[in-house]
C-alpha positions in Angstrom: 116.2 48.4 20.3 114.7 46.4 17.2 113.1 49.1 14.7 111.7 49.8 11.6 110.3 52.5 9.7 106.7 52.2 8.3 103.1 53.8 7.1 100.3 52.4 9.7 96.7 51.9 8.7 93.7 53.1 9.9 91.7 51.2 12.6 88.9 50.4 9.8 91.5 48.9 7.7 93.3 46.5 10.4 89.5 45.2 11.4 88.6 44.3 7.2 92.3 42.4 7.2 91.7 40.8 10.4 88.0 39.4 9.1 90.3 38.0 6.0 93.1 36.3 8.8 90.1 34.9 10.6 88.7 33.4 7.6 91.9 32.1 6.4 92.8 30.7 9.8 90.2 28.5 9.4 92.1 26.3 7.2 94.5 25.2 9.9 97.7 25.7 8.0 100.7 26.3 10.2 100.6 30.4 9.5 102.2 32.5 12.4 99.1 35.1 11.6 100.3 39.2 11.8 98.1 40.6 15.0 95.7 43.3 12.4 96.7 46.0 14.6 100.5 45.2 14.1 99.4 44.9 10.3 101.5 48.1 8.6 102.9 49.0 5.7 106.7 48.3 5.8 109.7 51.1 4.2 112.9 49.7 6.1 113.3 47.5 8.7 116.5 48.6 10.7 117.1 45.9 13.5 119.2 46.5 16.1 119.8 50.0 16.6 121.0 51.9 19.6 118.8 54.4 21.4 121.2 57.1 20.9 120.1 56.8 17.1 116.8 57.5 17.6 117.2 61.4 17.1 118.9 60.8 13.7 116.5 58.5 12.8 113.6 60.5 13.1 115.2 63.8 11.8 115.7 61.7 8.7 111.7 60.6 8.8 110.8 63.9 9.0 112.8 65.1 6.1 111.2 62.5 3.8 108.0 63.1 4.8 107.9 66.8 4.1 108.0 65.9 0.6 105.2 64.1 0.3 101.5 64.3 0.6 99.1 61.9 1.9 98.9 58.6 -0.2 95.8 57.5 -1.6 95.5 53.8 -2.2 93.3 50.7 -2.4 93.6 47.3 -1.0 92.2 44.8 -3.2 93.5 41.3 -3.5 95.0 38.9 -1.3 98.5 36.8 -2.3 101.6 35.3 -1.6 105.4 35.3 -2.2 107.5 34.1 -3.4 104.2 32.5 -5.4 101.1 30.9 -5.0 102.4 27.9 -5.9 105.2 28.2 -2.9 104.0 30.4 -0.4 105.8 31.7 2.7 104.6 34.8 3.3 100.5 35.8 2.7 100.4 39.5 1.9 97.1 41.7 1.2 98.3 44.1 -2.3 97.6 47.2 -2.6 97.2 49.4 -5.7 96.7 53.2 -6.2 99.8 55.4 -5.8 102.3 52.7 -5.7 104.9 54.3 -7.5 104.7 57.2 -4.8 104.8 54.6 -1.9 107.9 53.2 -4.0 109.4 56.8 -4.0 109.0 57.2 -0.5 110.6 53.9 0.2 113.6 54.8 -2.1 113.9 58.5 0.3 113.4 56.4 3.4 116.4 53.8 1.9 118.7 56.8 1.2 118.5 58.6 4.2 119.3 55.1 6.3 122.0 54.8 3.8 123.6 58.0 4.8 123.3 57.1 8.4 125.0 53.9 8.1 122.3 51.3 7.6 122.3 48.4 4.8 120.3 49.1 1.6 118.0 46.9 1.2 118.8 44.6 -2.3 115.4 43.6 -3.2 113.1 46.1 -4.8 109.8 47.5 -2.9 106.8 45.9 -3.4 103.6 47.3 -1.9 102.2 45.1 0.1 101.0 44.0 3.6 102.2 41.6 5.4 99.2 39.2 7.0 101.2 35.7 7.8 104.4 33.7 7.4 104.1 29.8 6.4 105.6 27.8 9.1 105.2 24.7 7.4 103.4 22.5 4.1 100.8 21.4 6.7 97.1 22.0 4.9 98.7 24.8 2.7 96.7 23.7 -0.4 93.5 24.1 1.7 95.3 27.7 2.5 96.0 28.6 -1.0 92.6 27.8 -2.3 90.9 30.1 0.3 93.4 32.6 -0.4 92.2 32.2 -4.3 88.6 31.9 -3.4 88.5 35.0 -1.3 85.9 37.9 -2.5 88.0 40.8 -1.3 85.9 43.5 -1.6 88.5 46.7 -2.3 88.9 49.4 0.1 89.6 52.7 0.1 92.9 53.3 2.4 94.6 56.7 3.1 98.3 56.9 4.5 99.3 60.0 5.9 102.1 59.5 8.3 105.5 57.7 8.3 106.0 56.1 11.5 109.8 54.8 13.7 108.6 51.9 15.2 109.8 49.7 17.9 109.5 46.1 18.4 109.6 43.8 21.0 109.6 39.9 20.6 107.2 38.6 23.3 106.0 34.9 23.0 102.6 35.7 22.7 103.7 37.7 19.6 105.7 41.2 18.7 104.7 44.2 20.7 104.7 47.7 18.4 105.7 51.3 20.3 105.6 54.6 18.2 109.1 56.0 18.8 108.2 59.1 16.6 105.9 60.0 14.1 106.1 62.6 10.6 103.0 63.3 9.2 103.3 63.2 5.2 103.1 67.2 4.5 103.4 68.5 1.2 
């Protein structure tokens, strides 16, 4: 099974960043757009794992999630990495408790590590993944509506640290909730 580990958003949330793709989509760059209720924010992405994992996995979700309490945060802004200048991946930024969501990723990190997964070499970065650049095609039209865009900031609460499971369709990925661990402390 292809997992990852991440915080979903509320319904409310995935309907304001799917007004944004729509907009954006308008400019007929070559995006492959996120689906806004697939839109989530990401702690580890595992790959490949066995079923027989599962158990361990979410034993481990549940651990880190007892530490914590829900996350208060804010999307504001819209953006892209590795810049603006260069983009292949659009991303919606979030600000708030980010150096709690950073924590949390760090926990989520260790805890893989200890089962056997990869640590992750690049450092967390808060943020929401909305499209990947396929090509150059209209991408200046692209990044000037992605600078021109009055995002108007929203209030988002994440309570819950999710084991996900995806699977690659053509008409996009398909999300599953293997388990979830509300954040509790």
């Amino acid at each position: 099974m292809r997992l990852f580990i991440a915080m979903p958003l509320p319904a409310n949330i995935e309907e304001s960043l799917g007004k944004a793709i729509f907009i954006l989509k308008q400019k007929g760059a070559k995006v492959k757009w996120v689906a806004p209720k697939n839109i989530h924010l990401t702690l580890k992405f595992l790959g490949e794992v066995d079923e027989a994992r599962v158990a361990d996995i979410s034993r481990a979700i549940e651990k880190v999630a007892g530490n914590y309490g829900k996350i208060e945060s804010t999307i504001d802004r819209l953006g892209a990495f590795p810049t603006m200048n260069r983009p292949r991946v659009i991303w919606s930024g979030l600000s708030g408790q980010i150096e709690t969501m950073a924590r949390i990723s760090s926990e989520v990190e260790n805890e893989m590590a200890a089962l056997g997964f990869k640590k992750e070499d690049r450092p967390f970065k808060s943020h929401l993944t909305l499209g990947r650049v396929k090509d150059s095609f209209k991408l200046g039209d692209l990044v000037e509506a992605i600078k021109a865009y009055q995002f108007i900031p929203e209030p988002v609460t994440f309570d819950r640290i999710v084991l996900f499971k995806s699977t690659l369709t053509p008409r996009g990925p398909i999300y599953d909730r293997l388990y979830e661990a509300k954040l509790k402390a």
